[in-house]
N, C-alpha and C positions, 0 to 999 in steps of 0.2 A: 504494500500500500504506500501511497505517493505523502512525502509530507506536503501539510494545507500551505497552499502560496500566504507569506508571512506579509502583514502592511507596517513600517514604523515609521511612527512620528516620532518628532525629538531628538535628536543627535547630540546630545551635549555628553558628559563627560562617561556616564553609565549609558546612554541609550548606544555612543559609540562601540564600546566594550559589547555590550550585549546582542548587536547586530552581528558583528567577529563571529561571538559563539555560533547563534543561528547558522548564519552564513556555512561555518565551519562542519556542522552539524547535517549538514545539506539542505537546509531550509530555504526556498526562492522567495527574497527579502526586497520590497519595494520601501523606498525611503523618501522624507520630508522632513525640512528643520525649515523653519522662522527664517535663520542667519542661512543660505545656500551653501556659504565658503566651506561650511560643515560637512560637507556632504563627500567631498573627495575622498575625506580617508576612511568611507566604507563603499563608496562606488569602486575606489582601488579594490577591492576585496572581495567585490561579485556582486554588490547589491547594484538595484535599478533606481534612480532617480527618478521622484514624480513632481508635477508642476504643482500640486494643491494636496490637501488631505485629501479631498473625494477624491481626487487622481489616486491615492494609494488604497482609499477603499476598493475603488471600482476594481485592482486589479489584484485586490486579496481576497482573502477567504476568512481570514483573522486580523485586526488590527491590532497591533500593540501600542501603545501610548509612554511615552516617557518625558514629560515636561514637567517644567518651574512648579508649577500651582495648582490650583484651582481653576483660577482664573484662565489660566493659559486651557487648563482642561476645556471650560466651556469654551473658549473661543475654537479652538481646533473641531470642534465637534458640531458646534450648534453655530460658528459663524461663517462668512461666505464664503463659500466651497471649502465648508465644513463635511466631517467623516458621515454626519446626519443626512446628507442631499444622496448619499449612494452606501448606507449599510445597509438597504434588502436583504436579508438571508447572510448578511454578516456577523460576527462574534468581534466586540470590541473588549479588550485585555484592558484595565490601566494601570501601570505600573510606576505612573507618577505616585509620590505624595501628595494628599489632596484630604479637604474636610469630607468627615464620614456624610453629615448631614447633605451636604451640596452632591456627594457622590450617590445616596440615593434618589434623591431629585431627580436629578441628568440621567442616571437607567431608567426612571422612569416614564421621562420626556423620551429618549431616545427609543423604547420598547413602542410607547404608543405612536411615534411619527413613525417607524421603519419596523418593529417586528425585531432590532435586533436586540440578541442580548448583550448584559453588562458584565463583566469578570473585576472589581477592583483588586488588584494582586501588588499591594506595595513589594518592594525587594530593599532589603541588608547587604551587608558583605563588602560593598566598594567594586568599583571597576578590575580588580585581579578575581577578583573570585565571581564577577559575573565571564568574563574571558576565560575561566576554568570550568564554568557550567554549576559553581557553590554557596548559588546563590541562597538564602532563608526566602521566602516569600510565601504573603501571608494573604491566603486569596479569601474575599467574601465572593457570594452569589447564589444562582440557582446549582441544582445538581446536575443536570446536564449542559448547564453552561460549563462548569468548571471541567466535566469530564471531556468535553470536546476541546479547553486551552490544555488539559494536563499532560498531551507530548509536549504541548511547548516551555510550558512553564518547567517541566521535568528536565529540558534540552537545557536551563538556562540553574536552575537551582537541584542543590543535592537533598535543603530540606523544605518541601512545599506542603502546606498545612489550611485546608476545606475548614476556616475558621466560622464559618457561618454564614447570614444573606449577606445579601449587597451593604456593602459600608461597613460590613466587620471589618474588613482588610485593613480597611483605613484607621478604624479604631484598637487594631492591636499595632498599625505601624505609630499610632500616636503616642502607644504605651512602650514601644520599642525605641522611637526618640525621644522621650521622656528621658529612659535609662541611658543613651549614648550621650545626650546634653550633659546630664549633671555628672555622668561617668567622665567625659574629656574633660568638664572644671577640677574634677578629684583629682582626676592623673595628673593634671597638671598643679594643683596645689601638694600633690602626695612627692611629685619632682622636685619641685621647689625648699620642701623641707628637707629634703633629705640633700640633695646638693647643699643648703645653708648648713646642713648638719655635718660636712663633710664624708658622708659616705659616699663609698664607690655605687654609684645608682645605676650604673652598666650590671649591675651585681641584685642588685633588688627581685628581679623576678623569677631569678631563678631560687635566690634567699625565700621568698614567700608561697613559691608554688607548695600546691597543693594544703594549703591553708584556708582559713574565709576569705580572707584578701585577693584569693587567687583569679584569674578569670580572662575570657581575649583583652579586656584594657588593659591589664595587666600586664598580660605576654606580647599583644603588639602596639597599642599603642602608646603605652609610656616607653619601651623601647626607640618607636618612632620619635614620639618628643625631646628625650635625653639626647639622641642625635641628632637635632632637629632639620629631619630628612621632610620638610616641607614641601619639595618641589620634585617636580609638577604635582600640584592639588590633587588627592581622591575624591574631594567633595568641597564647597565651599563656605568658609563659615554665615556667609550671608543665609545660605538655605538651610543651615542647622538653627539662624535665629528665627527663621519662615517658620522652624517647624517646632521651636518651643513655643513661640508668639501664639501656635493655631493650639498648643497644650494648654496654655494658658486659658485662653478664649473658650476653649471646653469644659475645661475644671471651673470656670465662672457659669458658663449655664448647667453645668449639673451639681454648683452648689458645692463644692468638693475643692477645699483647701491644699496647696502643693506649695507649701513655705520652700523646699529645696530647689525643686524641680526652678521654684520662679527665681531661686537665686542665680542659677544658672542660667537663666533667660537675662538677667539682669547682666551677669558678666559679659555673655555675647553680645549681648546689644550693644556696650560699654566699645569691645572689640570692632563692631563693626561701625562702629559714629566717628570711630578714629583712623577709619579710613581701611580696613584690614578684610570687606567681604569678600573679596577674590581670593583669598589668601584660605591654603588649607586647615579645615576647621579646627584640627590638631596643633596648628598654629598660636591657641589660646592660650598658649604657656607663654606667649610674649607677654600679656598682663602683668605677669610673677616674673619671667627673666629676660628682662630687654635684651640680653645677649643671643635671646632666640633666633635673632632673624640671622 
């Protein structure tokens, strides 16, 4: 059996990554970014360039989605020569970050204009372990929607998890950057003390493995920040503050206090007013040691 002709929006720094595997995988992958200039280094690599979204609906079977927002999500979908003018009998994946609430809505608007369905399948891991196929991703939806993304989702992630309906996805990626926000202020406050302390912090993670302390910030990203192997970004800190900003905003409509979680939103913000959101999110150990950069 033929893999489903693949549609992707989004080219930025994962959806690049994530087209590679496809691509790699055998998947015939049709593509669209915002910025064009994006597009060469996965057209180098076998995908087909389209003029619009509906150009890449029209010529897939599944759309995948990997943009900024929310917002960027509605536009590419519902604006003109949006993915909405040509999903007949298509399956839309998103694997942008995006609010759970708005991402029921838009499956709903996009089921009753076109019959298609909605998969939200946020994705973890970073741009190496989506190009490794190790991705986490955490899909809400129907059960035959998700059973008909699960080669693809399977092709891109090693752990994929049928979290519930539409807009679960989004509300366990919200709970999952909740914990990588306030986890990179730690790591980076847990660096900081320990260099002021004079310890060998090259020496730290292997000293605490397998303890409570122990865990991936742990083992790679304070690793990462003690060298500070900043360059080229895995991820941006401006969209690590997009996405405490949207935690914040949630835990105020359902009532529900997050004193840490908001301190860490407080420091990225801090981070990014001073000029630092291109700058990889891991980056936030310059607050603590201006010698980061």
């Amino acid at each position: 059996m033929s893999n489903p002709r693949i549609g992707f929006i989004g080219i930025g720094i994962m959806g690049t990554a994530m087209v590679g595997r496809l691509l790699h995988r055998g998947f015939p992958v049709t593509v669209w970014n915002r910025e064009p200039e994006a597009l060469p280094a996965v057209v180098s690599e076998g995908a087909v360039a389209a003029a619009s979204p509906a150009a890449v609906a029209e010529a897939s079977d599944i759309v995948l989605l990997c943009v900024l927002d929310t917002k960027a999500v509605r536009e590419v979908v519902f604006g003109p020569q949006g993915v909405a003018g040509a999903a007949t009998g298509r399956l839309l994946v998103d694997h942008s970050t995006a609010e759970p609430d708005a991402t029921r809505e838009m499956a709903a608007e996009l089921l009753q204009r076109s019959g298609a369905g909605w998969v939200d399948a946020p994705v973890s891991g970073g741009p190496q372990a989506a190009r490794d196929g190790l991705l986490t991703i955490m899909a809400g939806g129907e059960g035959a929607d998700i059973a008909r993304a699960e080669p693809v989702m399977r092709a891109l992630g090693a752990h994929v998890t049928h979290i519930g309906p539409v807009g679960a996805g989004q509300a366990a990626k919200m709970i999952n950057q909740a914990i990588v926000g306030t986890g990179y202020v730690l790591m980076a406050e847990a660096l900081a003390l320990a260099e002021a302390s004079g310890l060998d912090a090259a020496a730290l993670p292997a000293c605490l493995a397998g303890g409570h302390a122990d865990g991936s910030l742990l083992q790679r990203i304070f690793p990462q920040m003690q060298r500070r192997a900043f360059d080229p970004p895995s991820g941006y800190a401006r969209q690590l503050l997009k996405d405490l900003e949207a935690v914040h905003a949630a835990a105020g409509r359902l009532g529900t206090e997050l004193p840490v979680v908001d301190a860490a939103r407080q420091r990225y913000r801090r981070y990014v007013e001073d000029g630092n959101g291109m700058r990889d999110s891991a980056s936030i150990l310059r607050l603590y040691r201006p010698d980061a950069g």
